[in-house]
C-alpha positions as CSV (number, residue, x, y, z in Angstrom):
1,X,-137.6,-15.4,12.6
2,X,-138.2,-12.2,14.2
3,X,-136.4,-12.1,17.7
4,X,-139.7,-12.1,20.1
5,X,-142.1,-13.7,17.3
6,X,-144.7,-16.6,18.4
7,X,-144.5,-19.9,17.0
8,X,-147.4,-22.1,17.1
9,X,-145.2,-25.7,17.3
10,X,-149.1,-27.2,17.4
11,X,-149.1,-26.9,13.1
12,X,-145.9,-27.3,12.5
13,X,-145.9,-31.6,13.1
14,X,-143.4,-33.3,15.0
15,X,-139.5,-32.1,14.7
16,X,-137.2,-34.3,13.5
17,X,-135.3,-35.9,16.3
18,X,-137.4,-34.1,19.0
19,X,-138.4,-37.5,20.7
20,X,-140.4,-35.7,23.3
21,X,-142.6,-34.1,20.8
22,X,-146.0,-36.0,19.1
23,X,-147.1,-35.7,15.7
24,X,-149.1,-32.5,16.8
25,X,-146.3,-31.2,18.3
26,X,-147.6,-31.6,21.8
27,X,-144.5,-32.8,24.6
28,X,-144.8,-36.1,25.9
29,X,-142.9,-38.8,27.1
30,X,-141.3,-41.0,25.5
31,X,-142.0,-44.5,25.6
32,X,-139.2,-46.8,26.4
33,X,-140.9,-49.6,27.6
34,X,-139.6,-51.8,24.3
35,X,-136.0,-50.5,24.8
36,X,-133.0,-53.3,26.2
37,X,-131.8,-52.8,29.2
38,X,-128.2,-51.3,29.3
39,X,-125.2,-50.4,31.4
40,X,-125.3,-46.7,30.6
41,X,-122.9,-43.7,32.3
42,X,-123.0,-40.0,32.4
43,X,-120.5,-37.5,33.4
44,X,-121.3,-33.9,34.0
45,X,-119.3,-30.9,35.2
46,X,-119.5,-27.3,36.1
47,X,-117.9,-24.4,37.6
48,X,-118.2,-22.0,40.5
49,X,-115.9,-19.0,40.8
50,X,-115.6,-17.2,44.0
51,X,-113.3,-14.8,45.8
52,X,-110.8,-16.6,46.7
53,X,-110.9,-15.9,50.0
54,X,-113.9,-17.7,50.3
55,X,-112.0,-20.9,48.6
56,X,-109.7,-20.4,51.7
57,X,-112.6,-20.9,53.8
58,X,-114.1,-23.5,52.3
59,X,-110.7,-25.7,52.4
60,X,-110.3,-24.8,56.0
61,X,-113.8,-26.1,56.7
62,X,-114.6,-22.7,58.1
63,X,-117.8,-22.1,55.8
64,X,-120.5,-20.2,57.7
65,X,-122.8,-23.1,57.6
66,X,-120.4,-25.8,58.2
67,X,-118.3,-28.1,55.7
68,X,-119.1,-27.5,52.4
69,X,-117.8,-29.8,50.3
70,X,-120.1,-32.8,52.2
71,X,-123.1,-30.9,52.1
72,X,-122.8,-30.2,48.3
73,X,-121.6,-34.1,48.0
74,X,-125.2,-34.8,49.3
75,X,-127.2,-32.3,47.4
76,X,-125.9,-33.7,43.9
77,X,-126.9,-37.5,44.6
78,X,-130.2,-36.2,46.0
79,X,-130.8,-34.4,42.6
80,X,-129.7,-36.8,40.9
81,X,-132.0,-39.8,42.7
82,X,-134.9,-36.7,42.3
83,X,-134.2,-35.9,38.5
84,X,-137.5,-36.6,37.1
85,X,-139.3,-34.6,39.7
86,X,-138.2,-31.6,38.5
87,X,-137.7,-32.0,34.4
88,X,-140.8,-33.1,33.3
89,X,-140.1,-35.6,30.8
90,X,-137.2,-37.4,32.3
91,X,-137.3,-40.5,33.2
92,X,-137.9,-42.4,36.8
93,X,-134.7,-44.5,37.3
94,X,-132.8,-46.6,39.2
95,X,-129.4,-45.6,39.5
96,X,-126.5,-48.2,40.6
97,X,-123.8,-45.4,41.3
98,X,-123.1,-41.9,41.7
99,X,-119.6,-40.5,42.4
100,X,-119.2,-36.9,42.9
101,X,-116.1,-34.8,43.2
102,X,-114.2,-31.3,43.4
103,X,-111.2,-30.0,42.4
104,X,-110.2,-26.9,43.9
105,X,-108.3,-24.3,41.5
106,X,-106.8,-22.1,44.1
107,X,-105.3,-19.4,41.1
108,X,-108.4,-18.7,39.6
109,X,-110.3,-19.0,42.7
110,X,-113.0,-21.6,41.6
111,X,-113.9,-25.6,42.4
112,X,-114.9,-27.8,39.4
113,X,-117.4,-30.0,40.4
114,X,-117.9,-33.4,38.7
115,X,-120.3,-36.0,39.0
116,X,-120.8,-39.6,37.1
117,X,-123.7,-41.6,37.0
118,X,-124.0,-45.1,36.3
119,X,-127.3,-47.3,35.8
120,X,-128.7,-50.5,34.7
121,X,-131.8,-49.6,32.4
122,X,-133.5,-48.7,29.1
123,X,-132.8,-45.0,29.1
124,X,-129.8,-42.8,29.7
125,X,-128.4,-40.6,32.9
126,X,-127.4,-37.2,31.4
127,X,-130.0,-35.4,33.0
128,X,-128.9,-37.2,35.8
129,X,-125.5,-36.1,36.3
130,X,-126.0,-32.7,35.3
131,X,-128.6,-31.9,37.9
132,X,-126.6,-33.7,40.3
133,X,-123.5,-31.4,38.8
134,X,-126.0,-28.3,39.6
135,X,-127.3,-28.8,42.5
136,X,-123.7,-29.5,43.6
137,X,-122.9,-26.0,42.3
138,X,-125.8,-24.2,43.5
139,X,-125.4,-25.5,47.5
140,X,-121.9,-25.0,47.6
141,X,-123.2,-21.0,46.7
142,X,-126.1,-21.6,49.2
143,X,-123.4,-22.2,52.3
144,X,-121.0,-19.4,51.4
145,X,-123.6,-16.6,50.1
146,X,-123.2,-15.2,53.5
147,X,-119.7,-13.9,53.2
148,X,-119.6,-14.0,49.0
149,X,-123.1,-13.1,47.2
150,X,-120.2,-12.3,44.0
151,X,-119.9,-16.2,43.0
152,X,-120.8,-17.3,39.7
153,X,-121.9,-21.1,38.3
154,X,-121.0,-21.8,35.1
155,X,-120.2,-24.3,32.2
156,X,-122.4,-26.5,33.1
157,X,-122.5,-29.8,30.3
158,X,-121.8,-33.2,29.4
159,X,-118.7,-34.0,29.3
160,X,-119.0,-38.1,28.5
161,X,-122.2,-40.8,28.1
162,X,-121.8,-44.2,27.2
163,X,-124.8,-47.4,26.6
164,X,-127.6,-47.7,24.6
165,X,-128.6,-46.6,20.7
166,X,-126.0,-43.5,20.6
167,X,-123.4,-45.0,22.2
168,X,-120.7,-42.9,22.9
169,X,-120.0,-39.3,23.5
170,X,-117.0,-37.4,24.7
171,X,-116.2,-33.3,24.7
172,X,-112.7,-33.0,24.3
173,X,-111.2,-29.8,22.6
174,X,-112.1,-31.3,18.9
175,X,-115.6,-32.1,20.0
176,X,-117.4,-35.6,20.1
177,X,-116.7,-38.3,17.7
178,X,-119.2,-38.5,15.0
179,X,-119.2,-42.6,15.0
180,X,-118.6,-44.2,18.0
181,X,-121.1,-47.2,18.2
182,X,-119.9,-48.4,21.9
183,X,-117.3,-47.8,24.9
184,X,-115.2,-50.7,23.7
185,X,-114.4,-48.8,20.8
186,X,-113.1,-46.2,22.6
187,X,-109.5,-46.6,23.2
188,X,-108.2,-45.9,27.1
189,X,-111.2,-45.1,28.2
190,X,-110.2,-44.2,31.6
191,X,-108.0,-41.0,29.3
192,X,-111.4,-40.2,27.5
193,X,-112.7,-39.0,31.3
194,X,-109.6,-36.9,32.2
195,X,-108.6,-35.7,28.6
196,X,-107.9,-31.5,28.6
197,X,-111.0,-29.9,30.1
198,X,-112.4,-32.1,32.2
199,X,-111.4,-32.5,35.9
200,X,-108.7,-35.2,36.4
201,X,-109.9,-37.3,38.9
202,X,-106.4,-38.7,40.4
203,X,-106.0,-34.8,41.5
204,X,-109.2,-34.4,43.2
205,X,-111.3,-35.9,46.1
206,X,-112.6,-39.1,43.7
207,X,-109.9,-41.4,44.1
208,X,-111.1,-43.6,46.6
209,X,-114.3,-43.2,44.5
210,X,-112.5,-44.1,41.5
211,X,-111.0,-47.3,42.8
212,X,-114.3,-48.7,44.3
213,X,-116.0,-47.5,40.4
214,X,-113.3,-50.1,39.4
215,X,-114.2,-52.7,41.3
216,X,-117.6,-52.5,40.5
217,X,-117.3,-53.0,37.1
């Protein structure tokens, strides 16, 4: 393909595992109507580097619009409740939980951000969390712009899914298993959500959050 050449996807039929795509290679939504319902979780992170004498700021609750952390805390369930107003062929659902955290890395002058998602239905919450983990991202650079415009948001993605048809997933530095048909099969699970590169949840803001997940389950 040459870079900047048009492809009609209209001839081509529908892709092969491109769901929302019909046989004429039109988008639509996917029908899940015939689906099981199914505990299904999603867990999303992403990074936002700053000077880090904005950081200093931000810890000290000194941020020129106010606290930041609780305002971001906000934005990220609100984008997560409001997912499917914004990508067009996700979903409406009902989520049962949404946990969201930061870890402050005071040496490199960043804050990972983290959110999970949990819900009871027929289709799963990885658009979910990561919009949630963006929005997160993106306020936390809407309440400090006025003293650092220089942040960047990065490294956005999935970091762990679990329920329905494709069961399991987990980034860790090999990459996701090829085979894992459910979360059972998964041994310590509660290592599979703070293995290297991930944020470790006992070190961050979540662990109230953590111990209420646990009782919910």
């Amino acid at each position: 393909m040459v870079p900047g050449e048009h492809i009609d996807i209209g001839g081509l039929g529908k892709a092969p595992g491109l769901t929302h795509l019909d046989e004429a290679g039109r988008a639509c939504m996917v029908d899940i109507s015939g689906k099981p319902e199914a505990y299904r979780e999603a867990v999303a992170e992403c990074r936002i580097t700053m000077n880090p004498n904005t950081l200093a700021l931000i810890e000290r609750g000194e941020g020129p619009k106010g606290e930041v952390f609780g305002v971001a805390r906000v934005a990220a369930i609100m984008a997560a409740k409001n997912t499917s107003s914004i990508i067009p062929m996700c979903h409406p659902i009902a989520l049962t939980g949404v946990d969201v955290d930061f870890v402050a890395d005071e040496a490199a002058g960043a804050v990972d951000v983290r959110v999970a998602v949990r819900t009871l239905g027929r289709t799963g919450a990885e658009m979910e969390a990561l919009s949630g983990a963006a929005v997160a991202a993106l306020t936390v650079y809407d309440m400090c712009k006025a003293v650092d415009r220089s942040m960047t948001i990065g490294d956005l993605r999935l970091v762990f899914k679990s329920g329905g048809k494709s069961g399991v997933f987990f980034r860790d530095n090999d990459g996701p298993p090829d085979d894992v048909p459910n979360r059972e099969d998964v041994p310590n699970h509660e290592d599979v959500l703070n293995r290297e590169g991930g944020l470790n949840r006992e070190g961050g803001l979540g662990c109230e959050d953590r111990r209420r997940h646990e009782e919910e389950r």
